[in-house]
C-alpha positions as CSV (number, residue, x, y, z in Angstrom):
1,X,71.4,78.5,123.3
2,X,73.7,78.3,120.6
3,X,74.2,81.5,118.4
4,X,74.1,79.8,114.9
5,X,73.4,82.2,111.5
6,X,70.0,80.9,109.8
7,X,70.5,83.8,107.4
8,X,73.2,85.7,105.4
9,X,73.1,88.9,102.8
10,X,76.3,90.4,101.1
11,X,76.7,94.1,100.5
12,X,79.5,96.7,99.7
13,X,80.4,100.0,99.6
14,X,82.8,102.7,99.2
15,X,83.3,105.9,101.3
16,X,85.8,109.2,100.7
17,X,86.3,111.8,103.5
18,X,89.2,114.0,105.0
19,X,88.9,111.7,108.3
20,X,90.2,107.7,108.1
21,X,87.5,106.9,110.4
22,X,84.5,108.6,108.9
23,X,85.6,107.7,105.6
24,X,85.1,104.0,106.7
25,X,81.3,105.0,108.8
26,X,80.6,106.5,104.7
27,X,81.8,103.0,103.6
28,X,79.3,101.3,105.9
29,X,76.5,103.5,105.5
30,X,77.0,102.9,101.2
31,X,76.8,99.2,102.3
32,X,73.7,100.0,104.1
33,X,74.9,98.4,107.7
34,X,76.8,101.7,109.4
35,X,74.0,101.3,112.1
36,X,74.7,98.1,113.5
37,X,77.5,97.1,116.1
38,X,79.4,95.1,113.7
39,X,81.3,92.0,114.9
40,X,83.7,90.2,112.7
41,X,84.2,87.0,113.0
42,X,85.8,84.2,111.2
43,X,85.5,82.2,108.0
44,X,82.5,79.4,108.6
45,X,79.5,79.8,106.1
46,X,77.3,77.4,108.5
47,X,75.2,74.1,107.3
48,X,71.3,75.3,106.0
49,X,72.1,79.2,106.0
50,X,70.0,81.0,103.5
51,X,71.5,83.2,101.4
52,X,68.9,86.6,101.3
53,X,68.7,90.0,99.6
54,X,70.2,92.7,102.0
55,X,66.6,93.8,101.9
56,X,65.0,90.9,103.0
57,X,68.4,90.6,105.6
58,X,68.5,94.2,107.0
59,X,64.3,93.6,107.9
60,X,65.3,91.5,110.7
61,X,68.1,93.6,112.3
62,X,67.7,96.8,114.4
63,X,69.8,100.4,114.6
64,X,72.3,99.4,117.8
65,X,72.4,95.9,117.2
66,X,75.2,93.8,117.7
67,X,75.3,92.0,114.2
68,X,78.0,89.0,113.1
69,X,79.6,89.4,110.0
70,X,82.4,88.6,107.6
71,X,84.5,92.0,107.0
72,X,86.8,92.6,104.6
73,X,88.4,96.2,104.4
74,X,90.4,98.6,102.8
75,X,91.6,102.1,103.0
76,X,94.2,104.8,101.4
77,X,95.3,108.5,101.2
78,X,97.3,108.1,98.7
79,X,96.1,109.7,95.5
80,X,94.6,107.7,92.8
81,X,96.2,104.2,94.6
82,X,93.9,100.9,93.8
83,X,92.1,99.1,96.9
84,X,89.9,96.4,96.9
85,X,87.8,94.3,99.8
86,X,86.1,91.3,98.6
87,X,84.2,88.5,100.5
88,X,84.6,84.7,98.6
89,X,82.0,82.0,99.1
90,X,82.1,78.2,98.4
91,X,79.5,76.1,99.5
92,X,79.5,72.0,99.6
93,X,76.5,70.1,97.6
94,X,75.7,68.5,101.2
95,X,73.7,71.1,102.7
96,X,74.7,69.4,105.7
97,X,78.2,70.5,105.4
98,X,80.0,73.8,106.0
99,X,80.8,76.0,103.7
100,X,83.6,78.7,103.5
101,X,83.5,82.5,103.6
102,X,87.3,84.5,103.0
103,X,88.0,87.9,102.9
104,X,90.8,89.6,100.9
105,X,91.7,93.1,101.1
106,X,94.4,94.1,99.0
107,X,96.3,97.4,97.5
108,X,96.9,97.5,93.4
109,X,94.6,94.5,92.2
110,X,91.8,95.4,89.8
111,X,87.6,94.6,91.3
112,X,87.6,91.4,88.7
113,X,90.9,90.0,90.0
114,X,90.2,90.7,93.7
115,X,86.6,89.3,93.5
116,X,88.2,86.0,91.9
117,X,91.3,85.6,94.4
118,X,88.8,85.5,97.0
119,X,86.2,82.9,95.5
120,X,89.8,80.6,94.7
121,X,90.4,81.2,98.3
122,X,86.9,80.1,99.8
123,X,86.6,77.3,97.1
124,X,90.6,76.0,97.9
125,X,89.7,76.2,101.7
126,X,86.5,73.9,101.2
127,X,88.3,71.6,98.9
128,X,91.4,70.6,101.7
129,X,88.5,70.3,104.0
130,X,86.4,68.0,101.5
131,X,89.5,66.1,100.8
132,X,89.7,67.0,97.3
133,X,92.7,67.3,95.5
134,X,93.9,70.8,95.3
135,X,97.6,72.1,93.4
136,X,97.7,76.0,94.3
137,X,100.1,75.6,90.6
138,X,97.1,75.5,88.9
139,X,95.0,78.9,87.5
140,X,91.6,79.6,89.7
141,X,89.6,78.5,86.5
142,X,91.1,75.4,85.7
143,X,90.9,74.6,89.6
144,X,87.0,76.0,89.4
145,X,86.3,73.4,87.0
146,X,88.4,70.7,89.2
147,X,85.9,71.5,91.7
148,X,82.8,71.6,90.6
149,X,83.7,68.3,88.8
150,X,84.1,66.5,91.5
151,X,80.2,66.9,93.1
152,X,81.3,67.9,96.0
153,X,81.1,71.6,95.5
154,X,78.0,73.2,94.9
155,X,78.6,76.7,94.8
156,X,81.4,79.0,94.6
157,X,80.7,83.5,94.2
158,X,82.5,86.6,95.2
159,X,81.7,90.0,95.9
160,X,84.2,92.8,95.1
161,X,84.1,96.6,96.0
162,X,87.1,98.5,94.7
163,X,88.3,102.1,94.3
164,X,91.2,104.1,93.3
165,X,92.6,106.8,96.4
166,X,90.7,110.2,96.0
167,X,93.1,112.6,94.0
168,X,93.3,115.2,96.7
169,X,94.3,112.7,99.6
170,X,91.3,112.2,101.2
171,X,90.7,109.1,102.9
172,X,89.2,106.4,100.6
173,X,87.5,103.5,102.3
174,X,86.0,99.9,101.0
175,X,84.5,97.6,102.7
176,X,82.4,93.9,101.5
177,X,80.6,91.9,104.2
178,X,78.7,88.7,104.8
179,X,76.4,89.6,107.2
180,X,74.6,87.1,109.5
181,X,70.9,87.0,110.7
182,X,71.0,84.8,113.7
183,X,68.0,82.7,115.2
184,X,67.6,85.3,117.9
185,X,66.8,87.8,115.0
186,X,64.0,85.7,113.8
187,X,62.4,85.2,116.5
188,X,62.6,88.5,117.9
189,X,60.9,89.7,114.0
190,X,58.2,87.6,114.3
191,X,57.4,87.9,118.0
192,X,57.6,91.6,117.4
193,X,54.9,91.1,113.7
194,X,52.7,88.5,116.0
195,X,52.3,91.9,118.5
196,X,51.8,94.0,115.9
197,X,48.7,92.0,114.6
């Protein structure tokens, strides 16, 4: 059976602690998904996924699960330095098609700029793919426009969860996903609701 993602919900969250590792589980828990077993995995937005609220998502999934997502993350003790983790989308007008998820995590760039560095980079990754005519020269609005011009682009969106390091050196997580609600997880919801009944 192939493992393909029928559904997808975004989320993001931030987390402080004296531990780098807890401050990342307080990162996951704001995002609402510290307990899954969380898989990254690469960049593929696949043909007919529905994009869902994380509630309508998280009702399919289960405490232990191993869940698929797209991970971006951040982390710092430095006092008061800037981190951001954002997840980019583009997705192609042919619903047939692929679309594009990135992630970019980096130190010193505001939510705003972050969010839209990684929608250019989703959107310039489905535009070489498409065929469409991409100059990196050009600003990530002009280049927006480009695409959506062309038809061939349906979609492009970001989501962006920044922070500045906590002032007393605590740890200082972020994190922004793309989380993935497989076939298996369907099936399992409504064999489980058809039970139930």
């Amino acid at each position: 059976m192939r493992l393909i993602p029928k559904k997808v919900f975004f989320v993001k969250g931030v987390g402080v602690h004296k531990e780098r590792l807890a401050s990342f589980e307080l990162a996951l828990r704001d995002a609402g998904i510290a307990q899954f077993n969380l898989v990254s995995v690469s960049s593929i937005f696949p043909p007919h996924c529905e994009i869902v609220t994380k509630k309508e998502g998280l009702k399919y999934l289960k405490a232990g699960q191993i869940v698929f997502c797209v991970l971006a993350r951040n982390e710092t003790n430095e006092p008061n330095r800037l981190i951001s983790a954002a997840i980019g989308l583009a997705l192609p007008k042919d619903k047939n098609l692929y679309g594009y998820l990135s992630e970019h995590h980096p130190y010193g760039q505001k939510g705003k700029i972050a969010e839209d560095y990684a929608e250019d980079l989703a959107a310039s990754m489905l535009a070489t793919t498409l065929g469409l005519p991409f100059d990196p020269n050009k600003a990530w609005d002009e280049r927006r426009q480009i695409y959506k011009a062309s038809g061939h682009i349906f979609k492009t969106t970001a989501i962006c969860q920044s922070a500045e390091g906590n002032k007393d050196g605590l740890w200082t997580s972020v994190v922004a996903a793309a989380v993935f609600v497989t076939e298996l997880d369907l099936n399992d919801f409504e064999h489980e609701n058809s039970n139930i009944q």
